[in-house]
N, C-alpha and C positions, 0 to 999 in steps of 0.2 A: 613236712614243715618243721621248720625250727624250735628248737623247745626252751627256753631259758631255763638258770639252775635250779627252776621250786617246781620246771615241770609244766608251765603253762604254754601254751605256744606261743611265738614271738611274733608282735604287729607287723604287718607288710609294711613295706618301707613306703614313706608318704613321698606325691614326684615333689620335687621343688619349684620356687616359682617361676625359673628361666624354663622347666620345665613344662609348667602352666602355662608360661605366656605362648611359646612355641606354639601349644594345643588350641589355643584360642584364636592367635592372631593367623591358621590354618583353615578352621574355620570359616573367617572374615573374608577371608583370601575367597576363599571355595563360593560363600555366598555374590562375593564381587563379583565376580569373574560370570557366574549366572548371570546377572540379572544385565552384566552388557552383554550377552549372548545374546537375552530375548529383547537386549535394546536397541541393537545392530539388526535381529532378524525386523524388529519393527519397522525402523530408519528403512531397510532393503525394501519393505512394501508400501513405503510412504505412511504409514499411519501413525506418524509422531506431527505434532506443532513446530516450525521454525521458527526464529526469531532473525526478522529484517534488521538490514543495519540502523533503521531509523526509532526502530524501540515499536515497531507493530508486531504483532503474533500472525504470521502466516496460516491456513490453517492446512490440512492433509491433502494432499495432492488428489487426492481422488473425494475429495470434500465436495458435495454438491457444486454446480457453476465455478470449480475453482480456479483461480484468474481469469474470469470472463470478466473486464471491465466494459459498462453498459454505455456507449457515449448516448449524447442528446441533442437534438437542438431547439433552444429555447428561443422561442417568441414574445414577442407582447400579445395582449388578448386580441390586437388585428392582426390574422398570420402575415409574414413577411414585414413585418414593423417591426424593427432592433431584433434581428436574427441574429445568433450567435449560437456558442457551443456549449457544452457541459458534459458533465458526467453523474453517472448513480455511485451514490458510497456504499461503505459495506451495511452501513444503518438504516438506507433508502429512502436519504435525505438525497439531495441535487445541490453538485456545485458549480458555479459557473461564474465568469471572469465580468466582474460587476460591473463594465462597459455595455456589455448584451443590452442589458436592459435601463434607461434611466427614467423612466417611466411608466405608466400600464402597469396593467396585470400582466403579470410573465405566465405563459403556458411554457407546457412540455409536448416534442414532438417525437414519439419512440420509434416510428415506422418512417424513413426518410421520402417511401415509395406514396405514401399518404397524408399530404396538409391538410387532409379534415379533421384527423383524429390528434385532436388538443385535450393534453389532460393539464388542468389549472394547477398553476405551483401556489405557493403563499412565501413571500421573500419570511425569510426567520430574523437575518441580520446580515447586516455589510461586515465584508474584513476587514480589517487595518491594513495603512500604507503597507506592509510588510507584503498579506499574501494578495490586495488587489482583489479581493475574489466575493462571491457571494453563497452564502448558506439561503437553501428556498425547503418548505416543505411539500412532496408530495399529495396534495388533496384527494388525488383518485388512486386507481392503481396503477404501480411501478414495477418492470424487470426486475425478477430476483437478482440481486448483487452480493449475498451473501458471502461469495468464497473470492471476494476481489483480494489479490496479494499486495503489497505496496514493497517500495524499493527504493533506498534512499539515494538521490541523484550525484551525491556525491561522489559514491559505488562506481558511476558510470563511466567507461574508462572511454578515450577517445578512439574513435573510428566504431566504437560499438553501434551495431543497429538497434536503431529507435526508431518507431514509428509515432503521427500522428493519427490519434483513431480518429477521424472525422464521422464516421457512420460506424454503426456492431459491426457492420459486415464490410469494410473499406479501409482498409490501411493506407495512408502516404508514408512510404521507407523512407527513412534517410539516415544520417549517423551521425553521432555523437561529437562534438568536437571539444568542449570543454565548459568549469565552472567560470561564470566572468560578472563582476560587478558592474551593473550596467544603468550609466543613466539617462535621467530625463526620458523615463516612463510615464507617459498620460496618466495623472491620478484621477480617479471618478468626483474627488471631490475640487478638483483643481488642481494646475500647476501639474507639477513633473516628480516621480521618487527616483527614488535608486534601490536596487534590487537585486543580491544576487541571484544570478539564473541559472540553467544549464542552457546553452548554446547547442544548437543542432542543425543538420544540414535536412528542408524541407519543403515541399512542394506548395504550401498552406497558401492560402488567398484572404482576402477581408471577408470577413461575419466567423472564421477558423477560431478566433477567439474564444479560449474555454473548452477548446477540444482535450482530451487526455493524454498522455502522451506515456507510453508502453515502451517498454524491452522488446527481445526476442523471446520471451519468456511469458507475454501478456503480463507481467505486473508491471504497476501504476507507477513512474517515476515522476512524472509531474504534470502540470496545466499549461497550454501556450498562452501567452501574456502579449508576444512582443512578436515583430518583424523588422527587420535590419538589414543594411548590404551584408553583411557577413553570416547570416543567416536567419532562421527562429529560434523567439527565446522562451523558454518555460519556466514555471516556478515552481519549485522543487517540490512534491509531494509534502516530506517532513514541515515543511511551510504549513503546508495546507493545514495538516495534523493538532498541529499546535494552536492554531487559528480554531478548529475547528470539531475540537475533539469529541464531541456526542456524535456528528458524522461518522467517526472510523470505530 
C-alpha cells in the first residue's frame, strides 16, 4: 500500500459518482429483468388477472367456472307467462332484457329440461333507455358465476364467431358483422330508443330476448335486445356495466 511523506498509508481511492451510478442502475437492471422473468413464467401458466378492454378485471384462467357464462330463462310466477332470457353476473344478481317481464313476479328457470323448478327473483331496478335491461335479485339459490369474463363489443371484429347462449349447454353460432346505431327499438316504457348495438348473424326466435351473447372464447360481449332483416341486435356488455355496476 502506498505511504504518504509522514509515513502513514494513503486512503483508497473513493469511485466516483458516474462510477456510483453505473453500480446502482446495474443493480435495478438485474432486479428488473427478475421479476419479468417470474412475471412471464406467471402470464405462461395463466395465474395473472387481465384487463378487458371495457375497464373489467378478468380473472385466471383456470380461476374457478372461469368464462362459464350461466344463461336463464326467466318467467313470471305463471311458468310460460313473459318468457324470456337472461343471464347470471359475476355478483349473482340476474339480468334480463326488461321486456321478459312487465308484470308478475319474475322467476328464474336454471334447468331448461325442468319447468317445475322456479327459483323467485325480486326485480332490484329497471335500466335506463340506454341499456333496456333489468337488474332482479336471486332469492334462492343461483349457478356459481364467479369466473364470468366480459369483453367489450366493440373489440369484436366482423365475421368473428359469436354465439347466442339460449341454454348453459346450447349455443346458436353466428357471426359478427358490425357496431351500428339502430333505431326505433321498443322501449319498456314506451315509444321507441336508439341504441348502439353490435349486429350479428343468428338463429334467435321471440321470448330469445335477454339471452347472452359470447365469443369463441365464452366471454360475455353483450345481451340480445333486437331482431331485424339484417340480423340480431345486442347491447354491448360495457352498456350493461355502467348501468349496472354492483352486478359485475
Amino acid at each position: 500500500m502506498a505511504e504518504d511523506p509522514d509515513g502513514d498509508p494513503a486512503a483508497p481511492p473513493q469511485p466516483t459518482l458516474l462510477q456510483q451510478g453505473k453500480k446502482y442502475f446495474a443493480i435495478v437492471a438485474a432486479a428488473a429483468a427478475f421479476i419479468a422473468t417470474v412475471l412471464s413464467i406467471l402470464g405462461a401458466f395463466g395465474l395473472l388477472p387481465t384487463q378487458t378492454s371495457d375497464g373489467a378485471t378478468s380473472p385466471a384462467s383456470d380461476a374457478p367456472d372461469a368464462g362459464q357464462v350461466t344463461a336463464v330463462r326467466v318467467d313470471e310466477e305463471d311458468p310460460g307467462i313473459g318468457r324470456g332470457r337472461g343471464f347470471v353476473t359475476p355478483k349473482g344478481f340476474v339480468i334480463s332484457y326488461n321486456m321478459a317481464f312487465l308484470s308478475g313476479r319474475p322467476t328464474a328457470v336454471w334447468n331448461a329440461g325442468d319447468d317445475t323448478a322456479h327459483t323467485e327473483l325480486q326485480l332490484v331496478r329497471r335500466g335506463g333507455r340506454e341499456s333496456q335491461a333489468a337488474l332482479l335479485r336471486v332469492l334462492g339459490e343461483a349457478p356459481a358465476s364467479g369466473g364470468v369474463r366480459t369483453r367489450d363489443a366493440a373489440d369484436v371484429q366482423t365475421g368473428e364467431t359469436v354465439s347466442l347462449l339460449v341454454e348453459s349447454d346450447r349455443r346458436l353460432p353466428g357471426e359478427a358483422l358490425r357496431m351500428e346505431t339502430v333505431h326505433g327499438v321498443p322501449a319498456v316504457e314506451g315509444g321507441t330508443v336508439t341504441l348502439r348495438l353490435l349486429a350479428f348473424t343468428s338463429d334467435s326466435r321471440p321470448g330469445d330476448a335477454g339471452a347472452p351473447v359470447v365469443d369463441s372464447s365464452g366471454r360475455l360481449v353483450g345481451m340480445l335486445v333486437a331482431e331485424g332483416r339484417a340480423g340480431s341486435y345486442a347491447i354491448p356488455v360495457a352498456a350493461l356495466i355502467r348501468e349496472f355496476p354492483e352486478a359485475f
